[in-house]
C-alpha positions in Angstrom: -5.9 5.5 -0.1 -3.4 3.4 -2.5 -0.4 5.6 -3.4 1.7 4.3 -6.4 4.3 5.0 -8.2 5.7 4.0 -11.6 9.6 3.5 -12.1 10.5 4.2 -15.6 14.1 3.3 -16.3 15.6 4.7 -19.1 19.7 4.9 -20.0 20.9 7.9 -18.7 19.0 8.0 -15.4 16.2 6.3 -13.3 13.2 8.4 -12.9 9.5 7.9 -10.9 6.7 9.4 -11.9 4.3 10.0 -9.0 0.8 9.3 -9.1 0.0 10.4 -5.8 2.7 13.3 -3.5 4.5 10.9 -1.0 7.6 9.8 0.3 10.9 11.1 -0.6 11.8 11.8 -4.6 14.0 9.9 -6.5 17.4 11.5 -6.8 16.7 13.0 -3.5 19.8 12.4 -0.6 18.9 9.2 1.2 19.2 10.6 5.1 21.5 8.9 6.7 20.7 6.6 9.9 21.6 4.1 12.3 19.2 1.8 14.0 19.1 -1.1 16.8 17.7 -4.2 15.4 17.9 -8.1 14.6 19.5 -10.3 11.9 18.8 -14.1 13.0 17.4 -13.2 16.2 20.3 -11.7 16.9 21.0 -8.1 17.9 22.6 -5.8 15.0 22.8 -2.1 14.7 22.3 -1.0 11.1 24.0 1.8 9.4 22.9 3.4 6.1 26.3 4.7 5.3 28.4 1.4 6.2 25.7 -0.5 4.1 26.5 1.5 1.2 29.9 1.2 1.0 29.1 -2.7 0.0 26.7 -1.4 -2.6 23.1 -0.2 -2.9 20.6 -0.5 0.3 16.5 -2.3 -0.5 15.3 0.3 2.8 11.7 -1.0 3.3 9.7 0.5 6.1 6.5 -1.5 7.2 3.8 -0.6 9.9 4.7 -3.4 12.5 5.6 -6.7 12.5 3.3 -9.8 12.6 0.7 -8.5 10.7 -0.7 -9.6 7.5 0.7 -7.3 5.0 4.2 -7.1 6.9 4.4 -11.1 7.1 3.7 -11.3 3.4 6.2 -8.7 2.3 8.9 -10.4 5.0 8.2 -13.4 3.3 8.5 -12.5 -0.4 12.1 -10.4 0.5 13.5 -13.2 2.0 13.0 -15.5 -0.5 14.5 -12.7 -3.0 17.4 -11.9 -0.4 20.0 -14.3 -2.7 19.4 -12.3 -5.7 19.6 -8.9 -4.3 22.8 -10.5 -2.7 24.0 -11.5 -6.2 23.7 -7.9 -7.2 25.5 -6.8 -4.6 22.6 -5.6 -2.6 22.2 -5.5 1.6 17.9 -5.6 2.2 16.9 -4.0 5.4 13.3 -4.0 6.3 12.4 -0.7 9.2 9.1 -1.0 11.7 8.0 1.5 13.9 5.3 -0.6 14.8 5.7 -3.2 17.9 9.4 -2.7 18.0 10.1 -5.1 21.4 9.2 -8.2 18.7 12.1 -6.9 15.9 14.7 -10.0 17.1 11.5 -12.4 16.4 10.6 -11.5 13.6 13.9 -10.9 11.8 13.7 -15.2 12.2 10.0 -15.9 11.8 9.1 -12.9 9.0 12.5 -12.4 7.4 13.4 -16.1 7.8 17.1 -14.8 8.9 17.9 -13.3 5.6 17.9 -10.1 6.3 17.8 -7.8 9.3 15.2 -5.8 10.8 15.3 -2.4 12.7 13.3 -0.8 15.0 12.3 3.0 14.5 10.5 4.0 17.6 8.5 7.2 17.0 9.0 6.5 13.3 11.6 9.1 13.6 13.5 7.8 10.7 10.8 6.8 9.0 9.2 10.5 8.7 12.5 12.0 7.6 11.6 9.2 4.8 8.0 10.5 4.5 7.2 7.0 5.0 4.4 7.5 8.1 1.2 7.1 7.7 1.0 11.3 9.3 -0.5 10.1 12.3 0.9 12.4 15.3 -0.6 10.6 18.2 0.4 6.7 17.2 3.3 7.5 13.8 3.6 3.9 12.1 5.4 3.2 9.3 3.9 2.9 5.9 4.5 0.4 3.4 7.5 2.3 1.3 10.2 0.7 -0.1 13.3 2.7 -1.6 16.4 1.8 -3.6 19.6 4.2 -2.4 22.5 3.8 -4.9 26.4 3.8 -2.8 26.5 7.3 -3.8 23.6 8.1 -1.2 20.7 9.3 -3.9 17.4 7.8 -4.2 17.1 5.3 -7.2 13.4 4.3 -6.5 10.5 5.2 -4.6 7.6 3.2 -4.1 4.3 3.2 -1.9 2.1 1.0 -1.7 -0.4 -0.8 1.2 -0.6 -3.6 -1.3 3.0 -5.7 -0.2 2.9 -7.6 -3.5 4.7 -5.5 -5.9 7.3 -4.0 -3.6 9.9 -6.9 -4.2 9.7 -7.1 -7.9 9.9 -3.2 -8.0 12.9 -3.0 -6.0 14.6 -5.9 -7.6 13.8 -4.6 -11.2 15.8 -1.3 -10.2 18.2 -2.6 -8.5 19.1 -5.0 -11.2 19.2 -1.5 -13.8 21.5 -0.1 -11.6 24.0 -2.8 -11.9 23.8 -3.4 -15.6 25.1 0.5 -16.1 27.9 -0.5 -13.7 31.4 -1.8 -15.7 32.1 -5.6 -15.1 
């Protein structure tokens, strides 16, 4: 089942129209975590709430790492890290899907641009509604959210499809900073 949503972004807010009921609304609270993961290979613990005090957090959750889908969307991120960096945004991507191979593919997926977590149990991922419901083996789904510093949720999107989740997040990420003063 595809699940999309469409982000209109008007002046005075950002608001997603669901198509289908998933994930976590925007202008929701982004729960706050902390997760074990890589960045080059190298061990890193992410923090939602220290990210955000350098400006707003990409938070995509994928099943696992290595696949197809995951490998694609890894790809496409880290060739947009620079201009989420530009905007002043930190991109995270979240598996709960073969979490032992995070530190390799934060160098061979994410091509050391950004870091990727581990979420055993998809723990943080279902306080995201981002599983795919599954009790006995939780994954991940593909979601990707933009959280604004303030800790609310400027996008929502799912989709199995990873082609669309980049320029998505990007396009609001790149609203929210034209409202900001220079």
């Amino acid at each position: 089942m595809r699940r999309t949503f469409v982000a209109a972004l008007s002046a005075p807010a950002f608001a997603v129209t669901a198509l289908a009921a998933a994930a976590l609304p925007v202008g929701a609270p982004a729960p706050d975590f902390s997760l074990s993961g890589a960045l080059a290979g190298k061990p890193v613990t992410f923090s939602l709430q220290q990210a955000l005090r350098k400006g707003p957090v990409v938070l995509y959750f994928f099943p696992a790492a290595f696949t197809a889908g995951c490998t694609v969307e890894a790809h496409l991120f880290a060739e947009a890290t620079d201009s989420f960096r530009k905007l002043g945004a930190t991109v995270v991507g979240v598996t709960a899907g073969n979490v032992e191979r995070v530190a390799e593919f934060s160098t061979a997926g994410c091509r050391d641009k950004f870091a990727v977590a581990a979420d055993p149990g998809a723990r943080v991922a279902a306080r995201y509604l981002a599983t795919n419901g599954r009790a006995d083996a939780p994954l991940s789904s593909r979601t990707s959210y933009v959280i604004a510093p303030g800790g609310r949720i400027l996008l929502s999107y799912t989709d199995p499809n990873p082609q669309q989740h980049v320029q998505r997040t990007l396009a609001a990420v790149k609203a929210w900073k034209a409202k900001r003063p220079r």
